[in-house]
PDBQT receptor file of N, H, CA, C and O in Angstrom, charges set to zero:
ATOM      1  N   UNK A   1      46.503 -90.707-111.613  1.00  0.00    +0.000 N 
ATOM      2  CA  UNK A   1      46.621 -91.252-110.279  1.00  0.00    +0.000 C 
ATOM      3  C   UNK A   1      45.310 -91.943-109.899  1.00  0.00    +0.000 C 
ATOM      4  O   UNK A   1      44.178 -91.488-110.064  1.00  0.00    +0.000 OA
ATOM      5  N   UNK A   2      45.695 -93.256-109.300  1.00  0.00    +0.000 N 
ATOM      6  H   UNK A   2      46.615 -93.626-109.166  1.00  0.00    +0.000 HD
ATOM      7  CA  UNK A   2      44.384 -94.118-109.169  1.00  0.00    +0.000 C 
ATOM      8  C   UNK A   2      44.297 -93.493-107.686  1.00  0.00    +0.000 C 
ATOM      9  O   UNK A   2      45.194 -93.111-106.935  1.00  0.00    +0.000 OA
ATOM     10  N   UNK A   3      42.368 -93.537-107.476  1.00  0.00    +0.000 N 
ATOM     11  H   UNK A   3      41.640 -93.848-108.086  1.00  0.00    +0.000 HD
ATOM     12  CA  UNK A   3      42.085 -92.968-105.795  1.00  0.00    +0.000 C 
ATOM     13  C   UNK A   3      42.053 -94.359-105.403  1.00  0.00    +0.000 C 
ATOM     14  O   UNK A   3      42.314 -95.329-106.115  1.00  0.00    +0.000 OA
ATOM     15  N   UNK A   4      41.607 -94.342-103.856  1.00  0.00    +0.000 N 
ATOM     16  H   UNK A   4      41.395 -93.554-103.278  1.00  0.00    +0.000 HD
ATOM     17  CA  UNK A   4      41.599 -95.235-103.281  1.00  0.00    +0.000 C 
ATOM     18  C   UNK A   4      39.841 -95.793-103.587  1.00  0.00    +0.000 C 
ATOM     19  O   UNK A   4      38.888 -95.033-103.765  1.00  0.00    +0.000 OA
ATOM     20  N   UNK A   5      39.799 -97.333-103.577  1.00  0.00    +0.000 N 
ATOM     21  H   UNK A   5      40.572 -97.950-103.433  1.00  0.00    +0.000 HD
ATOM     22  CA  UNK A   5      38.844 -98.445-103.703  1.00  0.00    +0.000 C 
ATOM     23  C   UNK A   5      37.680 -98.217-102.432  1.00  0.00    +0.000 C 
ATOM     24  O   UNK A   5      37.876 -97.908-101.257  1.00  0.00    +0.000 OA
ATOM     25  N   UNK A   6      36.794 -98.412-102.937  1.00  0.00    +0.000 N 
ATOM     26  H   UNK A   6      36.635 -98.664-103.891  1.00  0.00    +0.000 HD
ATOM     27  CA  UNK A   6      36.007 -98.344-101.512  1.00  0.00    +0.000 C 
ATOM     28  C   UNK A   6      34.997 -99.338-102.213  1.00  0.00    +0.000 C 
ATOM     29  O   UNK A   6      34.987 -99.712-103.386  1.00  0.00    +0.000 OA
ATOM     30  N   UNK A   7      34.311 -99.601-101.369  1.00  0.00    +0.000 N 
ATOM     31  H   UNK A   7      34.319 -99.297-100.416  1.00  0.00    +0.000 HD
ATOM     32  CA  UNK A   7      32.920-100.618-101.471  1.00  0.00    +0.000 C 
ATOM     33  C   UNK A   7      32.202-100.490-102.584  1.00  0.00    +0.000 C 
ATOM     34  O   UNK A   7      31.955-101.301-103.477  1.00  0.00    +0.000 OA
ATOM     35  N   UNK A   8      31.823 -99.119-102.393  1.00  0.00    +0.000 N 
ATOM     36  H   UNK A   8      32.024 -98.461-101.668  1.00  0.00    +0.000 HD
ATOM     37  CA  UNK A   8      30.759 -98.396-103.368  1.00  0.00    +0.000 C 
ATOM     38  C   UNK A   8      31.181 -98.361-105.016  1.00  0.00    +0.000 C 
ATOM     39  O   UNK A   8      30.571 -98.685-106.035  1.00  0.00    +0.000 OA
ATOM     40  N   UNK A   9      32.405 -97.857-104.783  1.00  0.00    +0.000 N 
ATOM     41  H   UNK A   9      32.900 -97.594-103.955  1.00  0.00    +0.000 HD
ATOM     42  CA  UNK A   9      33.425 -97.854-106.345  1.00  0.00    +0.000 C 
ATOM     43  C   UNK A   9      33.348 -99.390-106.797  1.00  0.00    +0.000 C 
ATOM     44  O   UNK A   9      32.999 -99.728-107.928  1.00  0.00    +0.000 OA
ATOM     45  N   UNK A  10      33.700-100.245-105.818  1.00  0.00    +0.000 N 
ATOM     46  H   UNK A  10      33.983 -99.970-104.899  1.00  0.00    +0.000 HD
ATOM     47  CA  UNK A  10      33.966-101.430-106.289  1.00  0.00    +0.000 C 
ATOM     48  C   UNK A  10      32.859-102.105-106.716  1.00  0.00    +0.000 C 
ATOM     49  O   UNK A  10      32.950-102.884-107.665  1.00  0.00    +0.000 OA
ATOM     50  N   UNK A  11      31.608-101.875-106.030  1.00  0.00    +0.000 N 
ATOM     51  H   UNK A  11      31.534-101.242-105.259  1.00  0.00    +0.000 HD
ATOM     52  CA  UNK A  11      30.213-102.441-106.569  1.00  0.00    +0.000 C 
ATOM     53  C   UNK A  11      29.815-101.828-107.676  1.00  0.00    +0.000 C 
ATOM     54  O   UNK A  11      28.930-102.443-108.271  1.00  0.00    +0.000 OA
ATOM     55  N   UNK A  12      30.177-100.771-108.191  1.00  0.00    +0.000 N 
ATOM     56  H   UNK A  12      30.896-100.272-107.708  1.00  0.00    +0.000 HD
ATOM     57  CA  UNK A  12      29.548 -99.306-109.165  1.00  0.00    +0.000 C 
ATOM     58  C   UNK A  12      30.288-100.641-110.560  1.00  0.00    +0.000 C 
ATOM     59  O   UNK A  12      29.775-101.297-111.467  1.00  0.00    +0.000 OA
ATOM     60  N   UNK A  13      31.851-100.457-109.950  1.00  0.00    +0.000 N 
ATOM     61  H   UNK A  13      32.267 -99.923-109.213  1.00  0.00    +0.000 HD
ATOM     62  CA  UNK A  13      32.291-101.117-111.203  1.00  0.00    +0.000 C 
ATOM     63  C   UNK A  13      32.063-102.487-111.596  1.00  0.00    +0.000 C 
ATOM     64  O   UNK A  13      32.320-102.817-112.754  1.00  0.00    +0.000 OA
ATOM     65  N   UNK A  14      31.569-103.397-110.694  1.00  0.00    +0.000 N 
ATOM     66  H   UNK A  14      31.360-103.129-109.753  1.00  0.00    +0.000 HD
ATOM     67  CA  UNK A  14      30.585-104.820-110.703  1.00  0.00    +0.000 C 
ATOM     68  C   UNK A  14      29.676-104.536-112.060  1.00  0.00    +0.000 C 
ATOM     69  O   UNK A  14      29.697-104.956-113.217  1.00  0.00    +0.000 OA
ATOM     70  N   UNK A  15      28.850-103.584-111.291  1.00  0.00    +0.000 N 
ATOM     71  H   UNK A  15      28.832-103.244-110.351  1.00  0.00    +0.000 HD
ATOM     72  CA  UNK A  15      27.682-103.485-112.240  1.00  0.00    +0.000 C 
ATOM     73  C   UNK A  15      27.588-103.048-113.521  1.00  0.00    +0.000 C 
ATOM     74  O   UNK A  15      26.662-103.218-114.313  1.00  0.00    +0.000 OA
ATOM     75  N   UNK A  16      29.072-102.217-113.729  1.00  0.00    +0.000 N 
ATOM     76  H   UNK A  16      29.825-102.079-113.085  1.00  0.00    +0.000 HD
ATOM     77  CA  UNK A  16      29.112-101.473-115.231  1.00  0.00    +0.000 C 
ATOM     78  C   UNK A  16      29.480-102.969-115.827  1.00  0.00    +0.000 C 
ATOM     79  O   UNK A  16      28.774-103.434-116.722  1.00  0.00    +0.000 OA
ATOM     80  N   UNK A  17      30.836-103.862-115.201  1.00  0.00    +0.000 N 
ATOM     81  H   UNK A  17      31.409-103.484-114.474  1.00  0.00    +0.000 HD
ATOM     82  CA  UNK A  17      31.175-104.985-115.734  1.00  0.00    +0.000 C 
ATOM     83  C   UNK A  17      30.171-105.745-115.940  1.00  0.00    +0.000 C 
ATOM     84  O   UNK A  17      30.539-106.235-117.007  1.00  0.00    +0.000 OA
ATOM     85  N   UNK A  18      29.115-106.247-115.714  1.00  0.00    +0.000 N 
ATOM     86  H   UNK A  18      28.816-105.849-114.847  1.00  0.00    +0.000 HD
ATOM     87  CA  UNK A  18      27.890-106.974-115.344  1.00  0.00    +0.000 C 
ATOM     88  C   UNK A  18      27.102-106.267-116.752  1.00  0.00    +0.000 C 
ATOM     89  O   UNK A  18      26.946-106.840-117.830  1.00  0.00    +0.000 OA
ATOM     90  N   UNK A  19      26.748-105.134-116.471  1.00  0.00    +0.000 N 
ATOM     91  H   UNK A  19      26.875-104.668-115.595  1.00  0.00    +0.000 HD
ATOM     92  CA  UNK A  19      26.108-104.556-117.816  1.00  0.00    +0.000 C 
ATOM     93  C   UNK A  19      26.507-104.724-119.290  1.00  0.00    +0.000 C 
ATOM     94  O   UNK A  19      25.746-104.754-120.257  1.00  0.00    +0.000 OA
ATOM     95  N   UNK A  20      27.952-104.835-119.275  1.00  0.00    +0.000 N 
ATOM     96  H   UNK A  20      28.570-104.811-118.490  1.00  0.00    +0.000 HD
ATOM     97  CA  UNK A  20      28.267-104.866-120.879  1.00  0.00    +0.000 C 
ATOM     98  C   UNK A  20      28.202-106.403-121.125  1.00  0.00    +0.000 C 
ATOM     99  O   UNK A  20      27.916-106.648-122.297  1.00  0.00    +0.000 OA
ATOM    100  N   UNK A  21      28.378-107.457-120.385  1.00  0.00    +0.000 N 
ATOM    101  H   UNK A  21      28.611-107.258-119.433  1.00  0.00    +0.000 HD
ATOM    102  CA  UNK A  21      28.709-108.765-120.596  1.00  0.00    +0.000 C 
ATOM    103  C   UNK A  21      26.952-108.957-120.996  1.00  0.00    +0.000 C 
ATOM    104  O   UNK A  21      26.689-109.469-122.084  1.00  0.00    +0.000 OA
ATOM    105  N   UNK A  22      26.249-108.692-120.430  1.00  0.00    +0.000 N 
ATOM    106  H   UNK A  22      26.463-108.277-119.546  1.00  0.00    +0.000 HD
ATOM    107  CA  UNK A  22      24.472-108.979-120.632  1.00  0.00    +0.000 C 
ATOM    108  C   UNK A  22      24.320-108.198-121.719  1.00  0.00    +0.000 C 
ATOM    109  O   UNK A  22      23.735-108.619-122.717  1.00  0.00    +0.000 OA
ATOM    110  N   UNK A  23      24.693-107.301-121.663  1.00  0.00    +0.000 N 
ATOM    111  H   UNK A  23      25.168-106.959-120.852  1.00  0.00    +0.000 HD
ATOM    112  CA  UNK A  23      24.111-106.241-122.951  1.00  0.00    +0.000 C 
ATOM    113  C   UNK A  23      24.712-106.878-124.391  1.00  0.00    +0.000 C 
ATOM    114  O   UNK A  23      24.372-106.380-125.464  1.00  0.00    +0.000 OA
ATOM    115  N   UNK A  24      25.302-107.613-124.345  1.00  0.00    +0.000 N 
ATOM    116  H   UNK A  24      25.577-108.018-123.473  1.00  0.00    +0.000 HD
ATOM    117  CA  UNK A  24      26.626-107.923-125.420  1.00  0.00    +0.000 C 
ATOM    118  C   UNK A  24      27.753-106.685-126.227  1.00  0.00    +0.000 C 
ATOM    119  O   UNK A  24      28.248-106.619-127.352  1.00  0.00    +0.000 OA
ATOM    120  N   UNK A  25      27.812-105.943-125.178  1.00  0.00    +0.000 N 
ATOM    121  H   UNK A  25      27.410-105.997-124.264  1.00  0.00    +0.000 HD
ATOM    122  CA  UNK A  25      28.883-104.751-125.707  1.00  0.00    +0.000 C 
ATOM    123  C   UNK A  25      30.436-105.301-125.509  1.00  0.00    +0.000 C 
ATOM    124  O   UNK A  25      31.435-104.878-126.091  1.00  0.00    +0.000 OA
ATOM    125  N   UNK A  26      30.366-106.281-124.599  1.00  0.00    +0.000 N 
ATOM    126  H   UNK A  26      29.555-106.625-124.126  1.00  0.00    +0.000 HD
ATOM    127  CA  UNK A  26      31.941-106.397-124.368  1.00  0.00    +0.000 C 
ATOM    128  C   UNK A  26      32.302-107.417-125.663  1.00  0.00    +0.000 C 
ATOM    129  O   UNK A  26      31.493-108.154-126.227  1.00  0.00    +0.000 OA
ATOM    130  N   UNK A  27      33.505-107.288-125.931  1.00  0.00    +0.000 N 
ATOM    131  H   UNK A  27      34.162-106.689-125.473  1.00  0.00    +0.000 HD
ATOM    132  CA  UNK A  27      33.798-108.158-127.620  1.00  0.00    +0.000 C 
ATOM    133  C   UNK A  27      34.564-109.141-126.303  1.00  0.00    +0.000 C 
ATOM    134  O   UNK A  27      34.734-108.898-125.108  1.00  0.00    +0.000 OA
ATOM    135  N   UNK A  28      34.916-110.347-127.176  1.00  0.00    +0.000 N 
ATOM    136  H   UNK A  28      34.778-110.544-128.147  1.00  0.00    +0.000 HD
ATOM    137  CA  UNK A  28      35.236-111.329-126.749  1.00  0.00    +0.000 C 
ATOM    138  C   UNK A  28      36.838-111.218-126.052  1.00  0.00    +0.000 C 
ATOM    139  O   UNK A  28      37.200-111.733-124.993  1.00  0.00    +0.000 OA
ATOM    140  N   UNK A  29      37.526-110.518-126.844  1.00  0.00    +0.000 N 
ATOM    141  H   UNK A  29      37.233-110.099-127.703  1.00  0.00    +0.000 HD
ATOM    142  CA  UNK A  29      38.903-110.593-126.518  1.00  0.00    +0.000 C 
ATOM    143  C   UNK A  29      39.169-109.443-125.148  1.00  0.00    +0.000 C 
ATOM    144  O   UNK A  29      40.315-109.161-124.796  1.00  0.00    +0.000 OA
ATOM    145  N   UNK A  30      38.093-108.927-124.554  1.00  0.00    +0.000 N 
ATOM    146  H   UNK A  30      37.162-109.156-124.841  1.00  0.00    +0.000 HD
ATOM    147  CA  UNK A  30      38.234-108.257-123.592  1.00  0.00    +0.000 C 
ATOM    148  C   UNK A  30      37.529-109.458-122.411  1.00  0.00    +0.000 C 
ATOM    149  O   UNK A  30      38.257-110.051-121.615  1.00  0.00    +0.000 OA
ATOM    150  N   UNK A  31      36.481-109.608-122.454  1.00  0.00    +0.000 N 
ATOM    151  H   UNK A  31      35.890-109.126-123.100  1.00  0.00    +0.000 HD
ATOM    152  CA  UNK A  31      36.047-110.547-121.800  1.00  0.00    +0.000 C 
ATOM    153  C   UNK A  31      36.794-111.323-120.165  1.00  0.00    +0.000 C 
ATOM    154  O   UNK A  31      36.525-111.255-118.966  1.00  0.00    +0.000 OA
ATOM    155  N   UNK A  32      37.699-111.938-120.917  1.00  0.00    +0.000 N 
ATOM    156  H   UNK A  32      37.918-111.993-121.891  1.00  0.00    +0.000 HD
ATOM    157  CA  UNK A  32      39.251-112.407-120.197  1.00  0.00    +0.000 C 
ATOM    158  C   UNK A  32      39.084-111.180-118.634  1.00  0.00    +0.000 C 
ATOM    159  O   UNK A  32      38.416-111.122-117.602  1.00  0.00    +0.000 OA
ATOM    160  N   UNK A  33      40.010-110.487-119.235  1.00  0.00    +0.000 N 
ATOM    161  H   UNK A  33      40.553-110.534-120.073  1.00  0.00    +0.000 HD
ATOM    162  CA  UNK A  33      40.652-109.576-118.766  1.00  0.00    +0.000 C 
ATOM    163  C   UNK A  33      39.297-108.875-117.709  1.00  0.00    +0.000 C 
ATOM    164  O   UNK A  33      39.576-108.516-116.565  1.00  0.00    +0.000 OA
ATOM    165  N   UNK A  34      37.940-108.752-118.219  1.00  0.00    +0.000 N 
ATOM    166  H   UNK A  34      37.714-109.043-119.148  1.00  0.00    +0.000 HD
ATOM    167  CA  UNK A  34      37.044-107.568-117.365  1.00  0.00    +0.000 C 
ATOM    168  C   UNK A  34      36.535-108.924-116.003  1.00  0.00    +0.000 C 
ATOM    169  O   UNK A  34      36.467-108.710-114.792  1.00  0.00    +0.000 OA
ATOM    170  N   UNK A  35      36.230-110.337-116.761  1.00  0.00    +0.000 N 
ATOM    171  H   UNK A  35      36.285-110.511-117.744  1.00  0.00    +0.000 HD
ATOM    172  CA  UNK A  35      36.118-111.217-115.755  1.00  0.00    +0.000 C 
ATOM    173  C   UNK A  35      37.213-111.985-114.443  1.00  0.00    +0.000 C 
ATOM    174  O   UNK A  35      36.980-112.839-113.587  1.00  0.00    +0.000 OA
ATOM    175  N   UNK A  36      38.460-111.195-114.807  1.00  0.00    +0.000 N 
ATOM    176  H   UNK A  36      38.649-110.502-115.502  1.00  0.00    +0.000 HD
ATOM    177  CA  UNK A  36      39.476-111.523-114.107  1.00  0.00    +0.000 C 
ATOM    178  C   UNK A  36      39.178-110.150-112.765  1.00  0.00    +0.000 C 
ATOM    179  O   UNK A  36      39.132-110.204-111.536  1.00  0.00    +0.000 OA
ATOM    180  N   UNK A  37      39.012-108.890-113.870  1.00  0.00    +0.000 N 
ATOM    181  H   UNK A  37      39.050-108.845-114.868  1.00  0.00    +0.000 HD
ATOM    182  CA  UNK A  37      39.235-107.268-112.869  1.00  0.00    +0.000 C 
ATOM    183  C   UNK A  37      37.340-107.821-111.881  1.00  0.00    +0.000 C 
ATOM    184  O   UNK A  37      37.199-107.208-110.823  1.00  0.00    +0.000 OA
ATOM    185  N   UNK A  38      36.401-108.604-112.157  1.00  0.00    +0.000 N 
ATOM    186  H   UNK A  38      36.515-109.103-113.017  1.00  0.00    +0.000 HD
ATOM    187  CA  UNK A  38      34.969-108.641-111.895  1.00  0.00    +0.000 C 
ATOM    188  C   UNK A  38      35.315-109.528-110.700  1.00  0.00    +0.000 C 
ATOM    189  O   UNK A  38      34.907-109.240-109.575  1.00  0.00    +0.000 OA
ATOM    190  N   UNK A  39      36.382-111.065-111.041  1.00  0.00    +0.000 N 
ATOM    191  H   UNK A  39      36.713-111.299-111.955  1.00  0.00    +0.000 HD
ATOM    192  CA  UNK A  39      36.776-111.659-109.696  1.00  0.00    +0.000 C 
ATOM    193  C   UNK A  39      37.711-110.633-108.665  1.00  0.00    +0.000 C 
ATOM    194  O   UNK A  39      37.817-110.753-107.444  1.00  0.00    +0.000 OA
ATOM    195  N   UNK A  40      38.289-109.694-109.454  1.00  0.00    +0.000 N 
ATOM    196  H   UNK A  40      38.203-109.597-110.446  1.00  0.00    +0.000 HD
ATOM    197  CA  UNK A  40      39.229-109.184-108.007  1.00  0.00    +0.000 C 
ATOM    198  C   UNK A  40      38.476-108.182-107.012  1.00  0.00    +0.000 C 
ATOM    199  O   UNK A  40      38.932-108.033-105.878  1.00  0.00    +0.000 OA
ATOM    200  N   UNK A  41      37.368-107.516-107.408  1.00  0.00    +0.000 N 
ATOM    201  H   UNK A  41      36.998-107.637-108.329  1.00  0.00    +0.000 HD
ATOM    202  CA  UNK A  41      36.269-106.502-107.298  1.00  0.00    +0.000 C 
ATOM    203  C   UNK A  41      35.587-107.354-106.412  1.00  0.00    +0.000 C 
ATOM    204  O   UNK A  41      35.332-106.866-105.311  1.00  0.00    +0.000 OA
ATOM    205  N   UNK A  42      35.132-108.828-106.686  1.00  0.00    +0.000 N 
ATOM    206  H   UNK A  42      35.338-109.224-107.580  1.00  0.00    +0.000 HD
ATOM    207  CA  UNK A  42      34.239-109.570-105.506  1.00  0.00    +0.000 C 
ATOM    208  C   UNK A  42      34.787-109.906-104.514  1.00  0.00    +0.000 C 
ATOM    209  O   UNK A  42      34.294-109.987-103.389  1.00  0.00    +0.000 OA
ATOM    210  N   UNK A  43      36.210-110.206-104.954  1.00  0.00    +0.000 N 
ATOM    211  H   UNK A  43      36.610-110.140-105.868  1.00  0.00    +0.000 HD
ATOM    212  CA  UNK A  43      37.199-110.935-103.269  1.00  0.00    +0.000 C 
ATOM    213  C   UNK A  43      37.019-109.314-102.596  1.00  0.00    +0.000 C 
ATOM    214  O   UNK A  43      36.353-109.160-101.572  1.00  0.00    +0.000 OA
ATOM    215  N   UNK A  44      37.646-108.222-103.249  1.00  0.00    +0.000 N 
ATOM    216  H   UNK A  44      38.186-108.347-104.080  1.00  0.00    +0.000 HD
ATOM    217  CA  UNK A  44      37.501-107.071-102.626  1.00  0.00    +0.000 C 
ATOM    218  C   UNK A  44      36.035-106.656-101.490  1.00  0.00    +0.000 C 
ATOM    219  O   UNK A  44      35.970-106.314-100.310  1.00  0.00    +0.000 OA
ATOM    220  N   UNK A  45      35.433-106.801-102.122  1.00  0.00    +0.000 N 
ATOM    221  H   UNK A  45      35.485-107.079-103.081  1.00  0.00    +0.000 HD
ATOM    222  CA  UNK A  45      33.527-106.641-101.795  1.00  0.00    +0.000 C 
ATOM    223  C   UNK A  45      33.878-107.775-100.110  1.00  0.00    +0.000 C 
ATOM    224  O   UNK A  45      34.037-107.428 -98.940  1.00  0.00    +0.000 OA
ATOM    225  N   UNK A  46      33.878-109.021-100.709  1.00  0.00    +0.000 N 
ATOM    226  H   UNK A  46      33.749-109.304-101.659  1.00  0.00    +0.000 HD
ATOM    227  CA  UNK A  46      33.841-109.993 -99.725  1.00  0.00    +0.000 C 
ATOM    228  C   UNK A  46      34.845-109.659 -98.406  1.00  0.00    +0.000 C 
ATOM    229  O   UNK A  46      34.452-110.208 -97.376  1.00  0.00    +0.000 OA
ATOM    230  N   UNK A  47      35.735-109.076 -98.302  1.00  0.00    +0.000 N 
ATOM    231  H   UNK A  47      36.054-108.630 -99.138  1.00  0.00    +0.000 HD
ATOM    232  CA  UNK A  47      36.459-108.958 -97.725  1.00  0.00    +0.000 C 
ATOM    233  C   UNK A  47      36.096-107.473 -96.839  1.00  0.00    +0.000 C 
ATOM    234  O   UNK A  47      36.092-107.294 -95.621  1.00  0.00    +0.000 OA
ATOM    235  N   UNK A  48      35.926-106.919 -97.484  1.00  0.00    +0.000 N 
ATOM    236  H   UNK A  48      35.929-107.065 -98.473  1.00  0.00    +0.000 HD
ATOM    237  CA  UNK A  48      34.887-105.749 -96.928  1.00  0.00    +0.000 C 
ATOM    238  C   UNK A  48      34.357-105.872 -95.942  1.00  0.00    +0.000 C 
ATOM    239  O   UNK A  48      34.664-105.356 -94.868  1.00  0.00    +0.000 OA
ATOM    240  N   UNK A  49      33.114-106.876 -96.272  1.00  0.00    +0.000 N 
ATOM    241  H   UNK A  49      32.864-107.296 -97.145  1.00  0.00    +0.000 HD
ATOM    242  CA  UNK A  49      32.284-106.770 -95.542  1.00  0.00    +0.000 C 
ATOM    243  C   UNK A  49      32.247-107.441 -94.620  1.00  0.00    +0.000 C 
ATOM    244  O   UNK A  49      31.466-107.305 -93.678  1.00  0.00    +0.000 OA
ATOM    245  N   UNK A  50      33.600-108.785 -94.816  1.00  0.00    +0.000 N 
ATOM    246  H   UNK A  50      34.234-108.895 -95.581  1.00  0.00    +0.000 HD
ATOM    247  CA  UNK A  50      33.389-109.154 -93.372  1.00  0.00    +0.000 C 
ATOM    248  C   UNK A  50      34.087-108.665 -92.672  1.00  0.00    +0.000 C 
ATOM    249  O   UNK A  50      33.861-108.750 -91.465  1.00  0.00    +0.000 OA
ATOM    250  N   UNK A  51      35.336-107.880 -93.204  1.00  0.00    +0.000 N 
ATOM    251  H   UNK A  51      35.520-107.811 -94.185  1.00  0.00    +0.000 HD
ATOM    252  CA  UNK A  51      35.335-106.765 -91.642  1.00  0.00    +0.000 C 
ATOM    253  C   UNK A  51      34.865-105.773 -91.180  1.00  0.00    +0.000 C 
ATOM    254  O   UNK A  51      35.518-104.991 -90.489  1.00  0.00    +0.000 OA
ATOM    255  N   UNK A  52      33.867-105.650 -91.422  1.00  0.00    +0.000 N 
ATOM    256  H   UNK A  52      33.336-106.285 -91.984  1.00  0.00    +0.000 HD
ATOM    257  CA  UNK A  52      32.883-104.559 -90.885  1.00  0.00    +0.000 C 
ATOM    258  C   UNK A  52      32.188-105.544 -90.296  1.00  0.00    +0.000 C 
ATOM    259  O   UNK A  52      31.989-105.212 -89.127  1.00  0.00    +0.000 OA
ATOM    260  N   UNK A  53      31.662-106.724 -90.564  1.00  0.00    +0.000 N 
ATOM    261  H   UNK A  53      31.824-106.993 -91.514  1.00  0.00    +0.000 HD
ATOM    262  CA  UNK A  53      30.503-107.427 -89.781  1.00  0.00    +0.000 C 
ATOM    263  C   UNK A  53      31.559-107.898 -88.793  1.00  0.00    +0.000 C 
ATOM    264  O   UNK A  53      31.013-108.339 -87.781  1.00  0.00    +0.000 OA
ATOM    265  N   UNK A  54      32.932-107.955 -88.742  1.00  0.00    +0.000 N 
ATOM    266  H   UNK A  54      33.375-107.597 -89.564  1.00  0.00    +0.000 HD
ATOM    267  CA  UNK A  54      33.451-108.197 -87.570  1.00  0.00    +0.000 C 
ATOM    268  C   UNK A  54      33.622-107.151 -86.662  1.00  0.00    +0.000 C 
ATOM    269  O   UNK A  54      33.441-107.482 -85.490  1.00  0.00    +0.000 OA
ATOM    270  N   UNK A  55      33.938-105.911 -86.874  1.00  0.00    +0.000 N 
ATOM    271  H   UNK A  55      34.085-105.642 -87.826  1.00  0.00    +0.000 HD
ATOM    272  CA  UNK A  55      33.469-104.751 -86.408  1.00  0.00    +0.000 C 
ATOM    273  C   UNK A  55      32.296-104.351 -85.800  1.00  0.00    +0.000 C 
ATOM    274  O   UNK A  55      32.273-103.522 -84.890  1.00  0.00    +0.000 OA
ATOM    275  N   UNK A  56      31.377-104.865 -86.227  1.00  0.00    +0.000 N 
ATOM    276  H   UNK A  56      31.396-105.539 -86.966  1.00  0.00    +0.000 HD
ATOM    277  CA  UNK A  56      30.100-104.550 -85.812  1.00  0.00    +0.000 C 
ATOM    278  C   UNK A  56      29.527-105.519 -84.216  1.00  0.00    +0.000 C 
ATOM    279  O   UNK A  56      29.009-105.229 -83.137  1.00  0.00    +0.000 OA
ATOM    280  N   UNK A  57      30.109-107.008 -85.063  1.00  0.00    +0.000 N 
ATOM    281  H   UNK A  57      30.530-107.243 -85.939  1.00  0.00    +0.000 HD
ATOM    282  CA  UNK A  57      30.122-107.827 -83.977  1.00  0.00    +0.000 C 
ATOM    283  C   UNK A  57      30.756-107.202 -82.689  1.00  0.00    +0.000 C 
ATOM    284  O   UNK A  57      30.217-106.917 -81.620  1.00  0.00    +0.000 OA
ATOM    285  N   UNK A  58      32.321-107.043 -83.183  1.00  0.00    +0.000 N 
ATOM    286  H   UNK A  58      32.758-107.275 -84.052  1.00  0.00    +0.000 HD
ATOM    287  CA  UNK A  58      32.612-106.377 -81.464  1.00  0.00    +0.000 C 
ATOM    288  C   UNK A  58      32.423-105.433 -81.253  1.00  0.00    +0.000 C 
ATOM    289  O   UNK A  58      33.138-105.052 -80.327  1.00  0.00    +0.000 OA
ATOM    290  N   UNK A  59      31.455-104.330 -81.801  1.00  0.00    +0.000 N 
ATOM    291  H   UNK A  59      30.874-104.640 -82.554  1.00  0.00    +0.000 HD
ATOM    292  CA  UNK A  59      30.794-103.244 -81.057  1.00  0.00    +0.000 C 
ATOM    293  C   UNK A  59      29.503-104.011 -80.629  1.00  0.00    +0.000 C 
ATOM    294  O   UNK A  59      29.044-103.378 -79.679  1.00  0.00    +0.000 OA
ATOM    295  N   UNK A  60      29.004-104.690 -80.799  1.00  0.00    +0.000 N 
ATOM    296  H   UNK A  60      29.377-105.205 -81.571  1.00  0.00    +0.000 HD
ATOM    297  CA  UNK A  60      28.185-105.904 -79.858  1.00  0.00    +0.000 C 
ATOM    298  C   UNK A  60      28.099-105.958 -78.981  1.00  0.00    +0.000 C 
ATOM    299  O   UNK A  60      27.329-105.437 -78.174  1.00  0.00    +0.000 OA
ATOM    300  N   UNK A  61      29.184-106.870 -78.885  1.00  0.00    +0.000 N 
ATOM    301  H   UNK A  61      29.809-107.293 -79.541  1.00  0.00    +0.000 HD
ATOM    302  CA  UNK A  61      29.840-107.593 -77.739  1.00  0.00    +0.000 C 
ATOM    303  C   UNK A  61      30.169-106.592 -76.664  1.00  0.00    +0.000 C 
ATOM    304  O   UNK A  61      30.001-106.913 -75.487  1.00  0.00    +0.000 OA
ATOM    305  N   UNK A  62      30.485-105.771 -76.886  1.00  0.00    +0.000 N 
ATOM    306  H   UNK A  62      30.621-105.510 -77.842  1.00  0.00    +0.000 HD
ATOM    307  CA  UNK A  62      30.642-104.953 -75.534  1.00  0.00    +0.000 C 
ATOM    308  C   UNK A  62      30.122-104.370 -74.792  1.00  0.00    +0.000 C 
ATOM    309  O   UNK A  62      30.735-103.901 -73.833  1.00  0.00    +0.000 OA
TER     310      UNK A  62
C-alpha cells in the first residue's frame, strides 16, 4: 500500500533520482521512466508550494 505524497517524500525522492543520474548508477533503459517519475515529483513540488504561498498570502491579508 502506497502512503500518501507529501513535500518532503517528494523532494527526498528528487534527490535519490538526481543522485543516481550524476553518480552514473542509473543504466540507460531506466533513465526514461525515473525522468518521467523526476517530472511528475516537480509539477507535484510546484504545486505545493504555491498553495501554501497562497495560504500564507491570505493569512496576510487579513
Amino acid at each position: 500500500m502506497e502512503t500518501e505524497m507529501t513535500y518532503e517524500k517528494a523532494m527526498k525522492r528528487l534527490e535519490e533520482i538526481v543522485k543516481k543520474i550524476e553518480s552514473g548508477e542509473m543504466d540507460i533503459d531506466s533513465l526514461a521512466a525515473n525522468l518521467k517519475e523526476a517530472k511528475t515529483l516537480v509539477e507535484y513540488c510546484k504545486d505545493k508550494l504555491a498553495k501554501v504561498e497562497a495560504e500564507v498570502n491570505k493569512c496576510l491579508d487579513m
